[in-house]
N, C-alpha and C positions, 0 to 999 in steps of 0.2 A: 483511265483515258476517256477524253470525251467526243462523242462522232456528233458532229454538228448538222443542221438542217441539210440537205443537199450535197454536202461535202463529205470526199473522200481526204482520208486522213493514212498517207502512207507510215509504215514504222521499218524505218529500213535499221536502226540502232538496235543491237541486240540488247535483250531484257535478263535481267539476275537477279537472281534473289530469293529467299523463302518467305516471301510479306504474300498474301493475296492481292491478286489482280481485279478491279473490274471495267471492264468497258460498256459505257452505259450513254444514254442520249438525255439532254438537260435538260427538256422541256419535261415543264409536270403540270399543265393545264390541258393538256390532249386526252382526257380521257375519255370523250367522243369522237377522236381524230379519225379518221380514215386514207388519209392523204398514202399520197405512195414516195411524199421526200419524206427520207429518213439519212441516215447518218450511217456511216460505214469505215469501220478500220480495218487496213490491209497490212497482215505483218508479213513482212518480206525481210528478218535477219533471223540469223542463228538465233532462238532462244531457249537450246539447249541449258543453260544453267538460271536458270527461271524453276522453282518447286513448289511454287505455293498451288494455291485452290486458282482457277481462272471462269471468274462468273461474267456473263455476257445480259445485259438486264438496262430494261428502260424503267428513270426516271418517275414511275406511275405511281400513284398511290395504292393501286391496287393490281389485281392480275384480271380485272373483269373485261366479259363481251363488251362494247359501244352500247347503248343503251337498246338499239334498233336491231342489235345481235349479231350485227356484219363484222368477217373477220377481220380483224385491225391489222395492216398491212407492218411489216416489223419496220420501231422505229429507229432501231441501233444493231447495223449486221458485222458480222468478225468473219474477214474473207481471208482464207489461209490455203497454202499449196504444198505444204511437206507438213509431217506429225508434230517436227521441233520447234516450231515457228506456235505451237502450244504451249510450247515446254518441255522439259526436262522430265527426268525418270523421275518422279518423287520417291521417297523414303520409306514408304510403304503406301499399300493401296489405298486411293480417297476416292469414295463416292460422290466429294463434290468437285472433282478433280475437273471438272470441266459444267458449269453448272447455268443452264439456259433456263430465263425466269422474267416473267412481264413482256413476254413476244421479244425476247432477244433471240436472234437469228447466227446462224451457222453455215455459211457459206462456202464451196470447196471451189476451187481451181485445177480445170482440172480434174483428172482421174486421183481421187485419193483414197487411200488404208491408212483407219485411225484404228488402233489396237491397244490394249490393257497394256501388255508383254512389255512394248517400247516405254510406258511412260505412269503405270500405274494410277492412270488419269480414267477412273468411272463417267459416265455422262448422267448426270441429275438432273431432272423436266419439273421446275415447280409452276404450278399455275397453269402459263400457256408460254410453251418452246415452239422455236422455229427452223428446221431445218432449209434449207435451198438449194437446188443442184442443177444447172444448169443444162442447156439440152447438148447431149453427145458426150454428156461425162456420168460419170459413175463415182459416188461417194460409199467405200465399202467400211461398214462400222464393227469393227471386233471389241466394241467397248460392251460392258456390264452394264444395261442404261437400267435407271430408277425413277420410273417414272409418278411423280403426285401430283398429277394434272394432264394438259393436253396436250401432243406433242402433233404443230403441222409441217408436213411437209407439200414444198413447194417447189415449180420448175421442171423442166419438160427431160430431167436428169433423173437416172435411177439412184436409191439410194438401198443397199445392200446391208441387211441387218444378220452378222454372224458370231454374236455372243447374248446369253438368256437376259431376259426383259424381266425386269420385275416390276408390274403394271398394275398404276393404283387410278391409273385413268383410262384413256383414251388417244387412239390414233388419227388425224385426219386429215387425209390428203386432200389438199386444196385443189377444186376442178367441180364438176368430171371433167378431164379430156384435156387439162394442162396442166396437173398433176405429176406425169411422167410414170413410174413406176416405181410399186417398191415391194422389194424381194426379200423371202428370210432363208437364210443359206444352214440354218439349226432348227428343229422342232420347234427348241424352247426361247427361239427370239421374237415367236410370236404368238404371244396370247392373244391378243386383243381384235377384235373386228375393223377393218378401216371403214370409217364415216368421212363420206362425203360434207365437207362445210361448206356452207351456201343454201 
C-alpha cells in the first residue's frame, strides 16, 4: 500500500492472506526532507485473516539522520484502532510480525492493547521506528519488541510498555515537554535510558 504526500488513504476492505504486507511512502529523494506532509494509511476493516509479516517503512535509501541531524518527521504513518485491523493470529510467533523501519510510524486511535497472545505479532525497530499517541489516549504494548536501532516516540499520549525489550539501540522521546509519557509496566521492558532528540 502506498500513503501518498499529504493524503490520508482509508482501507475499510478487509485484508487476507499469508504474502507480507508493506505500507510505505514513494518518494525516495527526501533524504534531507524534514517537511511534516507525510502519507498515512487508516485501516478501518476486519483484517483478522491477514498472517503474513506487516512492515510499515519509507521508500529511503537508507535509515540515516538529515544531514544537519534533525529528526526526520515520519514520512508514511499506519493509524489503527483494534489489534485485528493488524491482523490475524499467525502460525507461530514472528519477530517481524509487525516491523517499523526508515521512520515508519505506528499510530493508535484511541485507547489501544497490542499483545503477542492475540496475534503472535513481535514488534521489530530497524534503523529508526516511530511510534505516535495522541494526547488523552494511551497505547498499551504487551508485544516482544526487538529492537536494532532507534525507536521515537512521539505525542502528548502515553505509551505503556508490558512485554521484555530486547534492546540493540535506543529510546527517544521526541520533546522535552511534547513527548507525553512513557511507562514500563515489567522490569524487563525497560533497559534502555530515554534520550531526549533534539
Amino acid at each position: 500500500l502506498i500513503a501518498g504526500e499529504g493524503c490520508t488513504l482509508n482501507v475499510d476492505a478487509p485484508i487476507a492472506g499469508t504474502g507480507n504486507l508493506t505500507i510505505e511512502y514513494p518518494r525516495q529523494d527526501n533524504k534531507n526532507n524534514t517537511s511534516k506532509l507525510g502519507g498515512v494509511v487508516q485501516m478501518q476493516g476486519d483484517n483478522s485473516q491477514f498472517t503474513g509479516n506487516l512492515r510499515i517503512s519509507d521508500m529511503l535509501s537508507d535509515n540515516s539522520f538529515s544531514e544537519d541531524k534533525v529528526v526526520r518527521e515520519p514520512n508514511v504513518t499506519l493509524r489503527v484502532s483494534d489489534e485485528n485491523q493488524l491482523g490475524g493470529k499467525m502460525a507461530s510467533f514472528s519477530y517481524y510480525g509487525l516491523f517499523l523501519s526508515r521512520w515508519g510510524c505506528l499510530e493508535n486511535v484511541g485507547d489501544l492493547t497490542l499483545t503477542d497472545a492475540e496475534s503472535n505479532r513481535g514488534l521489530y525497530v530497524e534503523g529508526h521506528g516511530h511510534i505516535r499517541t495522541p494526547e488523552g489516549t494511551t497505547l498499551t504494548l504487551n508485544k516482544r519488541l526487538t529492537m536494532a536501532g532507534e525507536l521515537y516516540k512521539s505525542g502528548k499520549g502515553t505509551l505503556a510498555l508490558g512485554a521484555a525489550t530486547a534492546a540493540q539501540g535506543v529510546w527517544r522521546n521526541v520533546g522535552p515537554g511534547g513527548g507525553g509519557s512513557v511507562t514500563a509496566l515489567l522490569s524487563s521492558s525497560w533497559d534502555r535510558d530515554l534520550i531526549y532528540a533534539g
